[in-house]
C-alpha atoms as one frame of an Amber mdcrd trajectory, in Angstrom:
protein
  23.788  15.910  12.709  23.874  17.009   9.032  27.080  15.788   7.249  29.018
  18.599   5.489  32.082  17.982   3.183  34.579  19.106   6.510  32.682  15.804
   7.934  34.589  13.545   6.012  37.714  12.723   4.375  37.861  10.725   1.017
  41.588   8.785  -0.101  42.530  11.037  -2.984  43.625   7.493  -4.467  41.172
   5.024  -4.162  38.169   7.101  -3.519  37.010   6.012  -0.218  35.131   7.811
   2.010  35.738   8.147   5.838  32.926   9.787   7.793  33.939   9.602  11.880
  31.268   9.711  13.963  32.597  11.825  17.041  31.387  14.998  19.003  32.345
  18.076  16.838  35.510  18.875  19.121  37.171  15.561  18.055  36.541  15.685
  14.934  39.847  16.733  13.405  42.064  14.438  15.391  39.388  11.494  14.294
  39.800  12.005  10.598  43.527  12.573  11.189  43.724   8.920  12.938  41.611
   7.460   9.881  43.771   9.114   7.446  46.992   7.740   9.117  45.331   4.210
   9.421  43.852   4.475   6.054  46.989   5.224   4.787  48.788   2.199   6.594
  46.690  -0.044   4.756  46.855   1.490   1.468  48.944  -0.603  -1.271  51.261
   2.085  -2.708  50.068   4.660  -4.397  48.836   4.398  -8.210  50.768   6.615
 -11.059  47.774   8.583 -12.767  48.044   9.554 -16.187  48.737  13.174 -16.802
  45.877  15.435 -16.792  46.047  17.732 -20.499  47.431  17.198 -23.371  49.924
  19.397 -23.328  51.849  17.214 -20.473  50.761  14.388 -22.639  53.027  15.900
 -25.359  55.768  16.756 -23.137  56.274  13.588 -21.580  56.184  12.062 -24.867
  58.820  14.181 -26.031  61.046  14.279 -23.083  60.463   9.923 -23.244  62.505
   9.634 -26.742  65.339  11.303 -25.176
């Protein structure tokens, strides 16, 4: 079998990368059950910075307030 990108699931926080290895059929309720146990493990999630300068400015100018 040729992994595709609807093959896996990667933890939009830390970047890891689940790849089940189950009959096509099962393959949605097998990266469900990794996401849920994934997530179980996870520490809480990490505050990103925002993404363009323009938020940058805003939050810096809604901060002085």
């Amino acid at each position: 079998m040729t992994w595709t990108s609807l093959d896996r699931w990667t933890c939009p926080t830390c970047g890891s990368t689940e790849a089940p290895d189950v009959p096509e059929d099962e393959l949605a309720a097998a990266i469900r059950a990794v996401q849920q146990e994934h997530a179980a493990a996870h520490p809480a999630p990490r505050k990103l910075p925002p993404t363009s300068p323009s938020k940058m400015r805003r939050r810096r100018a809604g901060s002085r307030s």
